[in-house]
N, C-alpha and C positions, 0 to 999 in steps of 0.2 A: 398542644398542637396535635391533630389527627395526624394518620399515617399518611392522608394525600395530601398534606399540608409538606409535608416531611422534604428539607433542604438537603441536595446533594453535597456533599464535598469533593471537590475534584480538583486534579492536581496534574501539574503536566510543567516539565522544564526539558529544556534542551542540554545536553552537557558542554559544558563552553571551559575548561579546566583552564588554569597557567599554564605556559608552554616554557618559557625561559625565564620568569620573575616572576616573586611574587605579584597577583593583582595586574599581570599583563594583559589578564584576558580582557579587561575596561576600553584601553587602548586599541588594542588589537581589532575589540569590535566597530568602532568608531571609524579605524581606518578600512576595514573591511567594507563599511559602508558607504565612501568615499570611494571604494579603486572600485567597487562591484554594482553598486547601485544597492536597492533594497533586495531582502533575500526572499526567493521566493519559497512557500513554504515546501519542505519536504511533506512524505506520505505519512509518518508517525503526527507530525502536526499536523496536516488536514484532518486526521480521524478527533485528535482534538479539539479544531475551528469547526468542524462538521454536529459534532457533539454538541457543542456549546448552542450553534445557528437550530440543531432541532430542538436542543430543550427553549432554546427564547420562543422558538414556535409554537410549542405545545401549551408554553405556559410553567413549564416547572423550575423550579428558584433552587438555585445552587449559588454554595459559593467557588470560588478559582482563587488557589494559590493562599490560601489564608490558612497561615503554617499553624499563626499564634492560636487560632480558636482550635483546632484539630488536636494541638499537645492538652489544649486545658480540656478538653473534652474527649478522654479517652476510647470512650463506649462509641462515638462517633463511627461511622466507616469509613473510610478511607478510600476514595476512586483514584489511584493510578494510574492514567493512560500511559504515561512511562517519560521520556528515557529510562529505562533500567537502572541507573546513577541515581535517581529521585529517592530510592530505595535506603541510600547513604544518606539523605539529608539530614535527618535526626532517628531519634532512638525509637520509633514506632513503638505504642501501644496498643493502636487503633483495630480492629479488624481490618484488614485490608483486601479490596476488589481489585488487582494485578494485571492491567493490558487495556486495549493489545499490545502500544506499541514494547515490546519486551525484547528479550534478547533471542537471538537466532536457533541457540538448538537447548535443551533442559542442561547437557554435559558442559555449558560454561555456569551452569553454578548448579553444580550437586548434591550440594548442604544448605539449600534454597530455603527449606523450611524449616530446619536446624537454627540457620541465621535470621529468619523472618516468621518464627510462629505464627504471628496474626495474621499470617495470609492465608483467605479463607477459597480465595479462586484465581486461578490463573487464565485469562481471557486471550485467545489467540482467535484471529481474521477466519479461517476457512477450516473447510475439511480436512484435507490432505493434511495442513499444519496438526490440527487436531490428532492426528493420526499418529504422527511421527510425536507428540509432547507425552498422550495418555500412557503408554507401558513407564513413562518415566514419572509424572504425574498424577496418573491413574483419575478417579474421580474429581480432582482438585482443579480439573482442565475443563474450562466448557467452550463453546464458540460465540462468538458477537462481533459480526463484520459492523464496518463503517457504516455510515448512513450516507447517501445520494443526495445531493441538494437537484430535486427533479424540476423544479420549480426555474431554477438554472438551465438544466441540462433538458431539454423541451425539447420537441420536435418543432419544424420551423417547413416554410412551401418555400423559402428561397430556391435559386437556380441554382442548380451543380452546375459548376467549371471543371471539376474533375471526376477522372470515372475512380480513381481512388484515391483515398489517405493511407499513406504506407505508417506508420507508429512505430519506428524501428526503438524498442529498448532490450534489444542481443544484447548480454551484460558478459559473456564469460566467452573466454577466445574468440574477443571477435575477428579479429583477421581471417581466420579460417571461415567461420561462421557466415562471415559477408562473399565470400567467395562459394562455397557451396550452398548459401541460402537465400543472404540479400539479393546479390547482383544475378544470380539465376532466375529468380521474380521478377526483377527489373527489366531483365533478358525478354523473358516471356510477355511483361505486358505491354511493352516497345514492337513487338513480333506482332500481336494483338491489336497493333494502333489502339490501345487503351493509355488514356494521358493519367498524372500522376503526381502529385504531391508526398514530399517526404519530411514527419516530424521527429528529431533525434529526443528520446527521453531527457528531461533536464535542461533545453534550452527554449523552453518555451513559458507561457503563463496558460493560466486558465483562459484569459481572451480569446488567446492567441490558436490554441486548440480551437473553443467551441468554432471559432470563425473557419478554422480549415477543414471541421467536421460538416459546415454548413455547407461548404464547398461542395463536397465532394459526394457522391453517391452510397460512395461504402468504405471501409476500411479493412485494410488488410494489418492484422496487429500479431508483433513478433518479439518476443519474449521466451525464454527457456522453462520459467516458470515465475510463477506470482501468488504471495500469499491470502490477496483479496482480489485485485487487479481493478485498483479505481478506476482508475483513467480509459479502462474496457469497458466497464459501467457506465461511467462517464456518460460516455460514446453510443451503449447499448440504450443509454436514456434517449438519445436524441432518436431511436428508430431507426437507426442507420445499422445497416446488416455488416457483419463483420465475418473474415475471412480468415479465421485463428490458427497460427503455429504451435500444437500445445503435443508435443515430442512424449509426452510423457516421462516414462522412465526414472533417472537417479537426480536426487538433489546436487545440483554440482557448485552451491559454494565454494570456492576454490579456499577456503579459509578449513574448510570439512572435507571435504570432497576430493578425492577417495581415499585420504589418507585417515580420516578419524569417524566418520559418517559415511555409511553407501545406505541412503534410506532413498525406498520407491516407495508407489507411483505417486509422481507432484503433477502438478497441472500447473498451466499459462492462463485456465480461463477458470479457476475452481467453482463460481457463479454463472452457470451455462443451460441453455435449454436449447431444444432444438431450431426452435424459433427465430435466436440468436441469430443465427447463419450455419454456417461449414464448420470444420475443423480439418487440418493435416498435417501429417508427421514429417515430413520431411519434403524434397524437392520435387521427385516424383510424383509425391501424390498429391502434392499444391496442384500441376496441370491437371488432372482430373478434377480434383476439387473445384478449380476454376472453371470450370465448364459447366460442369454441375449448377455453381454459385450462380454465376451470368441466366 
């Protein structure tokens, strides 16, 4: 077999543990399916389902999830896109290609490569990520954002009904956060007689966006920070200009933040050109921003 003949091996599970018995997680998931409907994918499994859609595109033959051929063929490489828990399935001999989807900061496992010699790269979405992994991983850290299904994400001559799509996912105090940022925006573009639609991170599908992106003329997208920010790409596919809240400043996972991590500068939009649209930091300078934007 030549080298462009050459089968990927890739690997990607969700972590689904026992909670209160053994083997409950069977049930569990059954009912979950039943009270919620089907789940729709998180961000770690799109970059996996996305993966998969460009290599059938391309042409290139992998296989998925096939434990038994990987053990008996140790020379093999080994593609993780993660959960991080994938890592425990069995005793790795393989060389292993690590991400993205991986764990949040290098300080939850520090004996990374003590416990996993055959990791040969650690794969994380963006810049700024990249920034904050290298002094802990050094050269072992490279970047490889997701891949855009553009073919999807089109541009389209439909009619706007609205002058914007708000993309609210403020993930950390938001109470506070919607009072000095949402509802001051909302303020402004009710003042503005500009009309508006609003989608909350997580209660939507991929339909359901492209259709309100079609809608609408532009987007205004509000996030603290993002370590690839599909769903801004998404958006940036369709040609629709967007109006970005990207504060910069401190990572504030509240799981890190401030108490174990004070790491700067992160971004909301780390995939940006100026072409994009605007950017603003705060409330203030959204109304200028906005004027500008228009």
């Amino acid at each position: 077999m030549s080298s462009t003949d050459k089968i990927l091996n890739i690997f990607y599970q969700e972590p689904d543990p026992d909670r209160w018995l053994m083997l409950d997680r069977y049930p569990r998931k059954i009912i979950r399916r039943i009270l919620r409907g089907k789940t729709q994918p998180g961000g770690v499994m799109m970059i996996a389902l996305q993966l998969l859609k460009g290599l059938d595109k391309i042409g290139i033959k992998y296989r998925f999830n096939d434990f038994r051929f990987i053990k008996q063929n140790p020379q093999e490489i080994a593609c993780l896109i993660g959960k991080p828990q994938i890592l425990n399935h069995h005793h790795w001999k393989n060389p292993i290609l690590f991400g993205a989807g991986i764990f949040s900061h290098p300080i939850d496992q520090p004996d990374l490569f003590n416990k996993y010699p055959t990791i040969q790269k650690i794969l994380v979405p963006g810049n700024w990520m990249y920034n904050m992994f290298y002094p802990y991983f050094g050269n072992k850290t490279s970047i490889w954002p997701a891949g855009i299904d553009t073919d999807y994400w089109t541009p389209t001559k439909q009619n706007n009904t609205f002058d914007f799509l708000i993309y609210n996912k403020i993930m950390w105090d938001k109470s506070n956060r919607n009072q000095i940022l949402l509802n001051p925006i909302l303020d402004t573009l009710q003042a503005g007689n500009y009309n508006y639609q609003v989608i909350n991170y997580g209660s939507y599908n991929h339909e359901i966006l492209l259709q309100k992106v079609r809608e609408s003329k532009a987007v205004i997208y509000l996030c603290e920070h993002e370590t690839q920010g599909m769903a801004c790409q998404q958006m940036m596919a369709t040609n629709t200009p967007v109006l970005a809240w990207d504060k910069g400043v401190f990572w504030e996972d509240p799981a890190y933040y401030p108490h174990k991590i004070q790491y700067e500068p992160v971004s909301s939009v780390p995939y940006w050109d100026n072409r994009c649209g605007l950017k603003f930091k705060n409330i203030t300078e959204f109304t200028v921003r906005l004027n500008l934007f228009l």
